[in-house]
C-alpha positions as CSV (number, residue, x, y, z in Angstrom):
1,X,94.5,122.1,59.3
2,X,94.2,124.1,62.5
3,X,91.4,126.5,63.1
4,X,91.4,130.1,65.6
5,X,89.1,132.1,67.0
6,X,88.7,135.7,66.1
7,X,88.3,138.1,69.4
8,X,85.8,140.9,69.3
9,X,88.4,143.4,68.5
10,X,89.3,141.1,65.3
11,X,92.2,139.8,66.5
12,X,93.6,136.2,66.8
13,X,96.8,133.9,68.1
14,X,98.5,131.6,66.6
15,X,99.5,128.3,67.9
16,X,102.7,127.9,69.4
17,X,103.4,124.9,67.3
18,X,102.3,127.2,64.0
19,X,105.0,130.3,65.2
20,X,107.8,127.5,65.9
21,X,107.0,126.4,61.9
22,X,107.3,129.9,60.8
23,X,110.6,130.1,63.3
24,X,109.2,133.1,64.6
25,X,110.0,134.3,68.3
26,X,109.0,136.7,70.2
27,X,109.3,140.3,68.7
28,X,109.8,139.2,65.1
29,X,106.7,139.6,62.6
30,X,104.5,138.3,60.5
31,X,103.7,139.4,56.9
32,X,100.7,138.4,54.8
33,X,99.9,138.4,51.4
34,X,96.3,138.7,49.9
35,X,96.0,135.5,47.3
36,X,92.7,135.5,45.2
37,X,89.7,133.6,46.5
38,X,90.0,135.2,50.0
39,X,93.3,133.6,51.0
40,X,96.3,134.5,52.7
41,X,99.8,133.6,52.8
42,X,101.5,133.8,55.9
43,X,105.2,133.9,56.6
44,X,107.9,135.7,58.7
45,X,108.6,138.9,58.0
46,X,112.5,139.1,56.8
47,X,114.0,142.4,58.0
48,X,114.6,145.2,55.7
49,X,117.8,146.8,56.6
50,X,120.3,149.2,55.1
51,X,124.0,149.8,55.1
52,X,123.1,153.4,55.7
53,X,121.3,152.3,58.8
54,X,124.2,149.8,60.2
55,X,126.6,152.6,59.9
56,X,124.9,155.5,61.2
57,X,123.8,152.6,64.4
58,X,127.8,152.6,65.2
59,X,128.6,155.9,63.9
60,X,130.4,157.4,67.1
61,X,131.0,154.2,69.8
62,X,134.6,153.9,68.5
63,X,137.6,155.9,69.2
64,X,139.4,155.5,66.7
65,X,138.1,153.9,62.5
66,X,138.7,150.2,62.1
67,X,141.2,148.8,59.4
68,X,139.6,146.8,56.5
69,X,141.2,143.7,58.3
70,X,139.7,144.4,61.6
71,X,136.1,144.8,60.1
72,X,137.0,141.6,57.9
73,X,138.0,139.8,61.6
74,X,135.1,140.8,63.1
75,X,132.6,139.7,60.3
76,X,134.0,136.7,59.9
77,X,134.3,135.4,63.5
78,X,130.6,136.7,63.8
79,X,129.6,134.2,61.1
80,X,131.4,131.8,62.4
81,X,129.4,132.4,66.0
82,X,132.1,133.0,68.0
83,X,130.2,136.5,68.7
């Protein structure tokens, strides 16, 4: 078990070793969840995006719309890393 020190403004770090476990880096964050008996649960935050959002991220950047196949091209070759 590892232990940390609260601050004086009630704040604390986690180990290094403890965000690598989480697979957290720097700029991602942390939720917790209140568990009876003054617990928490502590994991990394999965990000809560939209479609709506995506869109309106791109909505102008292009000259002209992509085809279905293009989008499909690009999707796939993101998941495959090559982007």
């Amino acid at each position: 078990m590892t232990s940390l020190t609260v601050t004086m403004k009630g704040q604390v770090t986690l180990k290094r070793e403890l965000l690598q476990h989480l697979g957290i880096k720097p700029g991602d964050r942390i939720a917790l969840d209140k568990l009876p008996g003054g617990e928490l649960r502590v994991r990394a935050e999965q990000p809560a995006g939209s479609i709506g959002a995506f869109i309106g991220r791109h909505a102008g950047k292009v000259e002209k719309p992509l085809s279905l196949d293009e989008m499909n091209e690009i999707a796939a070759s993101g998941w495959a890393g090559e982007r």
